[in-house]
N, C-alpha and C positions, 0 to 999 in steps of 0.2 A: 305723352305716352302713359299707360294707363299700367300699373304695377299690378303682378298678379298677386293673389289671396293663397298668404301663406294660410292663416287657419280660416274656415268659414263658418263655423261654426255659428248660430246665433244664440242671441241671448234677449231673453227681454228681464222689464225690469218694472216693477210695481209700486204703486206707492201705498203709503198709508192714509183708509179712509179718514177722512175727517169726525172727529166726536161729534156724535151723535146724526150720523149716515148710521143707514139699518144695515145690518152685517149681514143679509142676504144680496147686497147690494154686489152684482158682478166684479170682480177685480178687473183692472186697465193692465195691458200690457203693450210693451216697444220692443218690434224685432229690430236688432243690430248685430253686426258683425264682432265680435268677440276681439279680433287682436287682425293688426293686417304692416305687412313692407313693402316700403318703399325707398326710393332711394334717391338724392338731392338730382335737379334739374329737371324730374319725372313728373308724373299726376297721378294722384292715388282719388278715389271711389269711395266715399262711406256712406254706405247707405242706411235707412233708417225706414219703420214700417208701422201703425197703429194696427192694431189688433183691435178690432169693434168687439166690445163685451156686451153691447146693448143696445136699441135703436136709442135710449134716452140720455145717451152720452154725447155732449156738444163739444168739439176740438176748436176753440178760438183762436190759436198760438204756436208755432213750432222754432225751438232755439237750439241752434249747434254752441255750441260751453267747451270752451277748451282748456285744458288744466295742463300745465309745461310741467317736464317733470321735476324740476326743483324752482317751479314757481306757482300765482294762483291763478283761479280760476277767470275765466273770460273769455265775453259773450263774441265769436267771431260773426254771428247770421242765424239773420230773424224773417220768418216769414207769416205776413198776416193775411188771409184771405181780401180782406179792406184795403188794407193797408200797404200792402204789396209787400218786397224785399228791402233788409236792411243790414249795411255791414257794418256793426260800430268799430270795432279794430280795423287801423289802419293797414297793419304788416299784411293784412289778408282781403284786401278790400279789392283789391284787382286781382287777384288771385282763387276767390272760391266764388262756387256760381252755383246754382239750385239747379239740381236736373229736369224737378218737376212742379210746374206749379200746382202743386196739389199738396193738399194736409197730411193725408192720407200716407204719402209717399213723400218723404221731404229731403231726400239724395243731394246731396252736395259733393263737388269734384272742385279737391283744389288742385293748382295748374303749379310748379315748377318750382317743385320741392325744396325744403332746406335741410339741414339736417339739425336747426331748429323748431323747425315744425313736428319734433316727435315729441308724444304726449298722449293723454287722455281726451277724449272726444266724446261729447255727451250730447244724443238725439233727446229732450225735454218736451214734453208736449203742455199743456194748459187744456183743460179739460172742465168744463161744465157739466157737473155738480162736483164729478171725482177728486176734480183738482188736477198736481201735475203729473205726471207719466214719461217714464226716461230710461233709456237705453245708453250703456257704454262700449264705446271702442278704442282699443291702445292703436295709437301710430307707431311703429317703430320703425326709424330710419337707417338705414343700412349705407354703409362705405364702401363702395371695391375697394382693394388698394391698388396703390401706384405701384407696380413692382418692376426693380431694377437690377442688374448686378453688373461688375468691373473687375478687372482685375488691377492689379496696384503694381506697376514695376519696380523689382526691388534687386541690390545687390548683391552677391552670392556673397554668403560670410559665414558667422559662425554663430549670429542673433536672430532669438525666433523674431520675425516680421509678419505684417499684414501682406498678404499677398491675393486676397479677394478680399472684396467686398458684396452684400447683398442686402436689400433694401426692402420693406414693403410697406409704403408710406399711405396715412390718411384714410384709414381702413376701421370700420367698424361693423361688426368689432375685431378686437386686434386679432392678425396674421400668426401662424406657425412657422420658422422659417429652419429649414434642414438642409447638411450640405453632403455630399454625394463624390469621394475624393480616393483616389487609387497612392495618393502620397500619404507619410505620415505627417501627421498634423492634427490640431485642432480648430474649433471655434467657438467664439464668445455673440451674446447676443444681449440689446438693450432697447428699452423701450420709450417713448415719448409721448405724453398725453397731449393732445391738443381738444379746442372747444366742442362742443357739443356732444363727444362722449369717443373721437374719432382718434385713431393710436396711430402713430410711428413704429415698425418694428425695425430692428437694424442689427446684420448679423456681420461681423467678421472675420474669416478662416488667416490661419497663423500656421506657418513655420519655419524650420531652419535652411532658407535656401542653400542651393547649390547649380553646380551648372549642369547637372545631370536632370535636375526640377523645369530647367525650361522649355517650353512646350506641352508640360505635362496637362491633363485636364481635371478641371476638378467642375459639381455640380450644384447648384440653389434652387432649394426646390422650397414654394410657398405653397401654403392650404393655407385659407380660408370661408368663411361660410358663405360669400357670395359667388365662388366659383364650383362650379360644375367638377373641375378636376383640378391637382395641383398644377400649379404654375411652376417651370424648368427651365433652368438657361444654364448653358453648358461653356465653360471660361479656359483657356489655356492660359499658363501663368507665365510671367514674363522677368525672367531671373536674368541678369546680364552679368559678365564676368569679361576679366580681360582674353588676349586671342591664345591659341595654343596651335602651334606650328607643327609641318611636317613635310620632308621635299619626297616625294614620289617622281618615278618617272627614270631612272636610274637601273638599269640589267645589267650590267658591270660586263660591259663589252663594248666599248667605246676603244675601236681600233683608230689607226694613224691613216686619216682619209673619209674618216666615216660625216655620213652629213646631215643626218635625221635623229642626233642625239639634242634628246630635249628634258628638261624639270617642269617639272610644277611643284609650284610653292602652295601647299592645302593650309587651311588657318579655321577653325573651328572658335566663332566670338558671337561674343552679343553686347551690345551693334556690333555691324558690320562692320570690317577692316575700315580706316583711314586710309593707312598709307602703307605700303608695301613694299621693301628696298633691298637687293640682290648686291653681295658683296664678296669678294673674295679673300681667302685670311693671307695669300702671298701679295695683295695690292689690290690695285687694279682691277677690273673686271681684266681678261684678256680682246685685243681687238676681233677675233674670231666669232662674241658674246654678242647675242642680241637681247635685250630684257622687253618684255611685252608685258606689262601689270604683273600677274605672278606667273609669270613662264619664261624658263630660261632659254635661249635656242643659241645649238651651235651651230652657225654653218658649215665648218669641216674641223673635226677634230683633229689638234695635235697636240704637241706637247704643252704647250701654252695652258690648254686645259685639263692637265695632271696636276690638278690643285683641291683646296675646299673650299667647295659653295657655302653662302650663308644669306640667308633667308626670312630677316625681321619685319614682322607685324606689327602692327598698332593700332588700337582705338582708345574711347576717350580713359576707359579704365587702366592702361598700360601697354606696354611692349611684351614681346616672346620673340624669339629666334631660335632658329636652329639651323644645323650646319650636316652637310655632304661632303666625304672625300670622294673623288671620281680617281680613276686610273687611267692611263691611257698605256692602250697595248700593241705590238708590230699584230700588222697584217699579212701573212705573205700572200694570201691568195682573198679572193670572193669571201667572206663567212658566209656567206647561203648558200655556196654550195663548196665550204670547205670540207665536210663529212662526205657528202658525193663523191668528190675529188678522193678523196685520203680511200673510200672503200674501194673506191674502182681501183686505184694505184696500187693497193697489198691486195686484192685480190690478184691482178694481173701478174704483180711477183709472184704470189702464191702458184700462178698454175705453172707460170715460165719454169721454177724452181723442181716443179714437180716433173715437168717435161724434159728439164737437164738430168735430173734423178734417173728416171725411166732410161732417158739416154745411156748416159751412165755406166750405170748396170747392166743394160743388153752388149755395150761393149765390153765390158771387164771380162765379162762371163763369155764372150766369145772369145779375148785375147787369152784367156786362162785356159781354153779349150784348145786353141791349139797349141800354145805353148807346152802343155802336159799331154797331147795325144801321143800314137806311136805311128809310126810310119805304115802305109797298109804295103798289101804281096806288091803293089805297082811301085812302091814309093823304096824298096829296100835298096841296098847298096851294093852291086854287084863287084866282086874283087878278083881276085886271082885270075884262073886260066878261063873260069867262064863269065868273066865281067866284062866281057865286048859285048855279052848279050843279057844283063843284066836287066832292072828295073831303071827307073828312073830318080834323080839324086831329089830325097827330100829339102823343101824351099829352106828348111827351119831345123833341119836337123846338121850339128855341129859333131855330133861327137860317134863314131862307130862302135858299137859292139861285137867283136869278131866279126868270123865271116856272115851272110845272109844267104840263104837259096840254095841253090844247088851248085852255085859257082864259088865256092868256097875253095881255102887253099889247099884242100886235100878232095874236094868233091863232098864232101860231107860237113855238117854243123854237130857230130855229135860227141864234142870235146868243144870246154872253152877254153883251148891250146891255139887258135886261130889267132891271126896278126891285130891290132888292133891300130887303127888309122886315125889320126889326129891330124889337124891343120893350123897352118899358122899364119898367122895374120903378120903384116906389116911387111911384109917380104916381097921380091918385084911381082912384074907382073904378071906371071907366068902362075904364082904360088906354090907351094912347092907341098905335099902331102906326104905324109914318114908314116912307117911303119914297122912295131916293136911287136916282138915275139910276146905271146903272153905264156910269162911262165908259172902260172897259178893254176895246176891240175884241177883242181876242185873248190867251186863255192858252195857255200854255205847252201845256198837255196840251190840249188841245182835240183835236180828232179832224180831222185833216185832211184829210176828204171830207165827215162828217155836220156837221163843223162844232158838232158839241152840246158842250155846257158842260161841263170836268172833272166829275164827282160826288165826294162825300167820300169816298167809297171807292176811288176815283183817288186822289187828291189823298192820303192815308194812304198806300197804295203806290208812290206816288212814288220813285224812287230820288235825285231827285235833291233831296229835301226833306230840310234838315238836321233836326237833332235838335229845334232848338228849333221848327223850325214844327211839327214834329210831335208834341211832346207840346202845341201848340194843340188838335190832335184827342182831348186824352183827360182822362176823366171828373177833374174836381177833387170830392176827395171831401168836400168841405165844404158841393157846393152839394148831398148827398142829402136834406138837410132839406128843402128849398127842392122837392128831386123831389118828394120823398113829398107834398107841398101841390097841385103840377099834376097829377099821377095821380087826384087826385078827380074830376077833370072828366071825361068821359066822349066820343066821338069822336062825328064828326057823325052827325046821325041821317035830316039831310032836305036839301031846299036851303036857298039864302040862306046869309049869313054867316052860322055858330051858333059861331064863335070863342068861348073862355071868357070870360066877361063884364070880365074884366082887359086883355085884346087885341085885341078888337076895332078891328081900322083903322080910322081915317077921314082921311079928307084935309081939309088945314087953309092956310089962306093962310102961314100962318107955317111952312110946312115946312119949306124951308132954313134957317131959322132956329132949330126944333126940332132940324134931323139936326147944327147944326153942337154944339149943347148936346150932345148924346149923344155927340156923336164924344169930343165931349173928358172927358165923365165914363168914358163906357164903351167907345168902338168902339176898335181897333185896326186900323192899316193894315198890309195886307201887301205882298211883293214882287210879287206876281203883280196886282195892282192891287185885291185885294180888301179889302173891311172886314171884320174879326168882330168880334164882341161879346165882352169879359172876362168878362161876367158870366153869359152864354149856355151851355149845357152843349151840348155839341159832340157828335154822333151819328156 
């Protein structure tokens, strides 16, 4: 291969006439190439060219003269028109060859370069009358280098170390070598001469490993003058350190029955784990325990595994472990769909609760409605002379208020001087109803023009009725048993007395005698001069 022409330049090169040659006598000149590279195993071109000054200039002779650069000169090739070609130097004797048999042009190519072959190179000619005539050209021999890099594994600690290396060997001339690194760190760099002018360069990056360093990258980048562009090679560095454990796999819901509870043993090393061994700090693994390399499996959990796992690594740098408490918890139901279950369940209380409520209250508020109503015109009490044709007996009403209607014991209600009827319970079966004059001319609420009798529903709204006469008027709820038994009966349907077969009135020679017995088991006296009944449910 034939090296290209770093410079081309030519040059020639002139001798001095001989003493006593006329100084109009043309000067001789040799064109050659000024300076040229190449590079070992290649073939370099020196060419060489006479310049005719004169038809009376005779060229007998042309010699290539090589001059090494810290040695002397010597003749490698000679060509004679006569005589033909000659190589006295042996090192070049199968190696350079004449391009052209011609004087004129006397081009020599040597074949399969050394990187001793760089030097001075001289095109001489021999010249009749002038003498000789001679052109120089520099060989210079160029090196690529060998370029390499590595990385160095090293231990993580606390001493800066080599942890790359980069190389650029056998290179002339010598290499630049730079490095290109995201860690902190340096580098150092040294050189090596070897023969014929060709260098070793040799660079190596330093720092304080760690385990956080490996896989990191760092870069080597060489320039030198036979390459086009630098040369890069890119190293991750390789820091080993012992293992560092961690159990994952663990949601701390490991119920009594569950069977998809599993570990993993994570280990973070350089090298890779050895050996990997799963222990538990109460003994034993439990027999429920499967171990698979770093995976722990339960097949159903129970108590057995309400303990601490443990979980040690190793490689060649050391051990680490680490440890897991697990729990185990009652199940009463599904966990997947315990929250389903639990919503649906206090929802459905929730509305049931609400529908007793409703209930409830629609009832209270009707038993309080009629416990506090008053008897309508159908529902009054007919007494005296015109109570054959009276209304009908209220279901719920216990207690009379004088006469009612028009059948009162005088034909009139306009005095509450009328009898006042009370019943008594417990007596055979007939019952027996009394009736007590009332001797309280005048109450309080009376109406003073109609003169008519307070009603209970006066008498409730009273303002001037303390507390306790007023919860006289309201329902004791102990006597609903006692209600629910008079509700059978049924209201009047015709005339005559049709009273429920328990109360029917009648008059009796012994009646003050009777009302003073009742008074004292059941009647109560009021301020307003009236009696009630204890035992009476009050409307």
């Amino acid at each position: 291969m034939i090296t290209t022409v770093r410079k081309s330049c030519y040059r020639s090169s002139q001798t001095e006439l001989p003493v006593g040659f006329p100084a109009g006598a043309g000067a001789q000149k040799v064109r050659v190439k000024e300076e040229l590279e190449a590079y070992p195993t290649e073939s370099v071109e020196l060419s060489c060219q006479f310049i005719d000054g004169g038809s009376s200039t005779k060229l007998t002779q042309v010699s290539w003269i090589w001059e090494p650069v810290d040695g002397q000169r010597d003749n490698i090739a000679v060509y004679h028109p006569v005589y033909g070609h000659s190589f006295p130097n042996p090192s070049f004797r199968d190696r350079v060859v004449f391009l052209y048999n011609n004087l004129k042009n006397p081009s020599i190519r040597i074949n399969n370069l050394r990187m001793s072959d760089a030097g001075r190179y001289t095109c001489e000619y021999a010249t009749y009358p002038s003498g000789n005539e001679q052109g120089t050209t520099s060989l210079i021999m160029l090196a690529k280098p060998r370029n390499s890099a590595r990385v160095v594994t090293v231990q993580a600690g606390s001493r800066s170390l080599v942890v790359a290396q980069c190389e650029a060997a056998d290179a002339k001339p010598a290499a630049t070598i730079k490095w290109l690194a995201s860690v902190g760190g340096n580098h150092s760099t040294s050189t090596t001469n070897g023969p014929d002018g060709i260098v070793t360069v040799r660079s190596e990056y330093r720092l304080v490993p760690t385990a956080a360093d490996n896989g990191r990258e760092v870069t080597c980048m060489v320039e030198q003058r036979t390459q086009e562009r630098p040369w890069a090679q890119t190293l991750r560095l390789s820091v080993e350190y012992p293992p560092t454990v961690s159990i994952e796999g663990y949601d701390n819901n490991w119920y009594v029955g569950r069977s998809d509870a599993v570990l993993l043993c994570l280990a973070n090393a350089n090298p890779a784990p050895t050996a990997i061994t799963w222990t538990s700090a109460s003994g034993p693994l439990p027999d429920t325990v499967v171990v698979d390399d770093n995976k722990l499996m339960v097949r159903k959990v129970d108590d057995a595994v309400n303990t601490t796992f443990i979980c040690e690594v190793r490689n060649k740098h050391g051990a680490s472990r680490h440890q897991l408490t697990t729990f185990v918890i009652e199940a009463l139901e599904d966990p997947s769909s315990a929250g389903l279950v639990a919503g649906a369940v206090i929802g459905s209380l929730l509305a049931l609760l609400l529908v007793v409520t409703l209930v409830g209250v629609l009832l209270t508020r009707s038993r309080r409605q009629q416990r506090r109503g008053f008897p309508s015109s159908g529902d009054s009490f007919a007494t005296g002379s015109g109570g054959s044709n009276g209304g009908d007996y209220g279901n719920k009403a216990r207690l009379l208020f004088g006469s009612s209607g028009n059948g009162g014991k005088n034909g009139t209600s306009a005095n509450n001087n009328g009898p006042i009827y009370t019943y008594r319970e417990g007596c055979d079966a007939t019952g027996t109803l009394t009736e007590k004059p009332n001797n309280f001319h005048h109450h309080p609420l009376q109406h003073p023009s109609t003169g008519n009798p307070p009603t209970a529903h006066d008498i409730l709204l009273c303002g001037e009725m303390d507390e306790a006469e007023r919860r006289k008027f309201e329902l004791d709820d102990s006597m609903e048993e006692e209600e629910e038994r008079y509700d059978r009966f049924g209201n009047v349907r015709g005339g005559g007395n049709m009273l429920p077969p328990a109360y029917h009135a009648h008059r009796s020679h012994g009646v003050e005698a009777e009302m003073d017995v009742y008074l004292d088991n059941d009647m109560e006296s009021q301020r307003d001069g009236s009696v009630i009944s204890r035992t009476a449910i009050y409307v």
